[in-house]
N, C-alpha and C positions, 0 to 999 in steps of 0.2 A: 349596165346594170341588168342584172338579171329577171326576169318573172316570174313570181310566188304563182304557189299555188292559189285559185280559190274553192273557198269553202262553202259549200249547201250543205243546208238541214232539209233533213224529209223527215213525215211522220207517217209511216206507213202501218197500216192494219190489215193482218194477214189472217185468213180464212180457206185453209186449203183440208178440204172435208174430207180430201181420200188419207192424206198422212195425219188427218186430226189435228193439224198445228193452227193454233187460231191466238195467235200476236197483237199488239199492237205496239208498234218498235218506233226509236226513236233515233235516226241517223246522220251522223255528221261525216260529210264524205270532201275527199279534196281534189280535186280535179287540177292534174297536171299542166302546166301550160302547153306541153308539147301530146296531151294525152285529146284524141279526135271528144263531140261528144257522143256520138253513135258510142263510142268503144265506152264510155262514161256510163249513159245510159244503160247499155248492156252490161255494166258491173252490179248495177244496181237492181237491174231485173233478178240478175243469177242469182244475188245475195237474195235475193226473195223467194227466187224459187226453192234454194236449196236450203233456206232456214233451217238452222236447228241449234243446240247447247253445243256452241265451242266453236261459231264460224266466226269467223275473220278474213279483216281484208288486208291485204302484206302489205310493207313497208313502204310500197312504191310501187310504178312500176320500172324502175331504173335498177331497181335489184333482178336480176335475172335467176337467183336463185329461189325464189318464194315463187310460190302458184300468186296470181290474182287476187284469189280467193279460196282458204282453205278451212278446214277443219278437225279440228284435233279435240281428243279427248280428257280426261282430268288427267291425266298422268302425261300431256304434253305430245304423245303420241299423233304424226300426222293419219288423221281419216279418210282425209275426202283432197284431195288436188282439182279444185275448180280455174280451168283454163277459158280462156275469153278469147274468139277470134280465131284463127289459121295458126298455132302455134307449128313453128319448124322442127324437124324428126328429131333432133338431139331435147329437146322441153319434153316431148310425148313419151321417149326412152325415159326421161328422167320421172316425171311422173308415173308411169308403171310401175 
């Protein structure tokens, strides 16, 4: 049988004075069975630091094709390729 994801809620409130972003967000994240939590945790930092209209977190991390964490604009367009950890030279060519 295999192992599910699980699931945490955060409710985090953001106040970052230099980009004027001042949040209070509400986050349901899935923590892979095979995903460290160091690497967990630090998704969830980045998604804070890097707040803004149109972040998201990708479908997995078993898709290799999605950044971790990205952001796009109203028209669907990627903005921001937010990578997590030591990613290998072919993710970092592709991100560019």
């Amino acid at each position: 049988m295999a192992l599910t994801s699980t699931m945490f809620t955060f409710d985090v409130t953001l106040s970052d004075v230099d980009r004027a972003v001042y949040a209070t967000i509400a986050l349901r994240m899935a923590q892979h069975p095979s995903e460290s939590e160091e690497y967990f945790v630090t998704r969830l930092l980045a998604y804070c630091l890097e707040y803004e209209e149109g972040i998201v977190f990708s479908r997995g991390i078993s898709d290799a094709d999605d950044p971790p964490i990205a952001v796009r604009d109203l028209t669907g367009t990627l903005t921001k390729w937010i990578e997590i950890g030591a990613p290998d030279a072919a993710r970092l060519h592709k991100a560019s």
